[in-house]
C-alpha positions in Angstrom: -10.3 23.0 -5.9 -7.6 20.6 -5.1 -6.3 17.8 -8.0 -8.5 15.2 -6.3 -9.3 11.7 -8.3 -12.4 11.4 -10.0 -14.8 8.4 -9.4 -14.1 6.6 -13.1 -10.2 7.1 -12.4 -10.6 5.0 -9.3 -12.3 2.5 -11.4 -8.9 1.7 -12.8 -6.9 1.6 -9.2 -10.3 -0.9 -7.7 -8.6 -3.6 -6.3 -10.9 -6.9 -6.8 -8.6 -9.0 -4.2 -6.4 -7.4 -2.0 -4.8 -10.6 -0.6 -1.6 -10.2 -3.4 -0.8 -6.7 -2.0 -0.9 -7.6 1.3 1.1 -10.6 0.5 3.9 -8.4 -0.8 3.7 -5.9 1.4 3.9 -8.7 4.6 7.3 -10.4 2.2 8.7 -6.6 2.2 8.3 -6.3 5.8 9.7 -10.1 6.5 13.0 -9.1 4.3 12.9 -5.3 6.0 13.0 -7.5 9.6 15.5 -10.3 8.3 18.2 -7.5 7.1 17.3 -5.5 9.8 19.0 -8.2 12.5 22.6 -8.0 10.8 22.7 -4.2 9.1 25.1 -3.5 11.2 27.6 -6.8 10.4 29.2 -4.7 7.0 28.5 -2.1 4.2 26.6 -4.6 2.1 24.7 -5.2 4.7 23.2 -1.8 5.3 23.0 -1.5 1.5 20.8 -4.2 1.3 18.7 -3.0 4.5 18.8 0.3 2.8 17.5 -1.4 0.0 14.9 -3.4 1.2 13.5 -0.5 3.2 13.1 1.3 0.0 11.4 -1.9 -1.4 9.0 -2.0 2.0 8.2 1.9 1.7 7.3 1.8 -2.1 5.3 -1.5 -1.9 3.1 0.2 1.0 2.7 3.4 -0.5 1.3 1.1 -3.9 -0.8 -0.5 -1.6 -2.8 2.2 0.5 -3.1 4.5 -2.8 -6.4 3.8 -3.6 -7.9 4.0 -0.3 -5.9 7.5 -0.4 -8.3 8.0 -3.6 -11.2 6.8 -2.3 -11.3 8.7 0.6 -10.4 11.7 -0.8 -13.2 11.3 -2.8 -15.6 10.3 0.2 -14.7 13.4 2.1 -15.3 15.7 -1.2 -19.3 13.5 -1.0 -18.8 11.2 -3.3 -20.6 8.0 -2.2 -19.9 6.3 -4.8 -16.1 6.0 -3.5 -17.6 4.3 -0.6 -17.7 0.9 -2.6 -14.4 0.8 -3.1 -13.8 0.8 0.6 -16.2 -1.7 1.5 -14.1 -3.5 -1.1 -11.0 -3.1 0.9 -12.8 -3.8 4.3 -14.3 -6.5 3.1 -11.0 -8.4 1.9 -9.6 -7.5 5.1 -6.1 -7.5 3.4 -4.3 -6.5 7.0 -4.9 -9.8 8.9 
């Protein structure tokens, strides 16, 4: 059987309010876009657009993890995973 999470580890990645993530995940993307527009102008430039898309990429990845977990844990029939995507649908951190 594949290393999937159990239902108690998720307990510790349950996200009460998901507007903060999505905060900082929407600020990575604005500084990905800024630095984006003049990458090109020198080679600090596309260091920091470099940098910030490694900021951008990370910040996602943090955020989407425990809906990863969750359904994982869905597919494999546990239910009880399903309130931790209600959680996320109901916060409707993407608007």
């Amino acid at each position: 059987m594949a290393n999937r999470p159990s239902a108690t580890s998720l307990d510790s990645l349950r996200v009460r309010d998901w507007t903060p993530r999505a905060q900082r995940v929407n600020e990575k993307d604005r500084d990905l876009r800024t630095r984006f527009a003049v990458h090109d102008r020198d080679d600090e430039s596309r260091r920091d657009w470099d940098i910030a898309a490694e900021e951008f990429k990370a910040e996602l990845e943090a955020f989407y993890t425990p809906i990863s977990a969750a359904l994982s844990l869905v597919r494999g029939g546990d239910r009880r995973a399903v309130d931790h995507l209600l959680d996320f649908l109901e916060a409707d951190p993407c608007r």
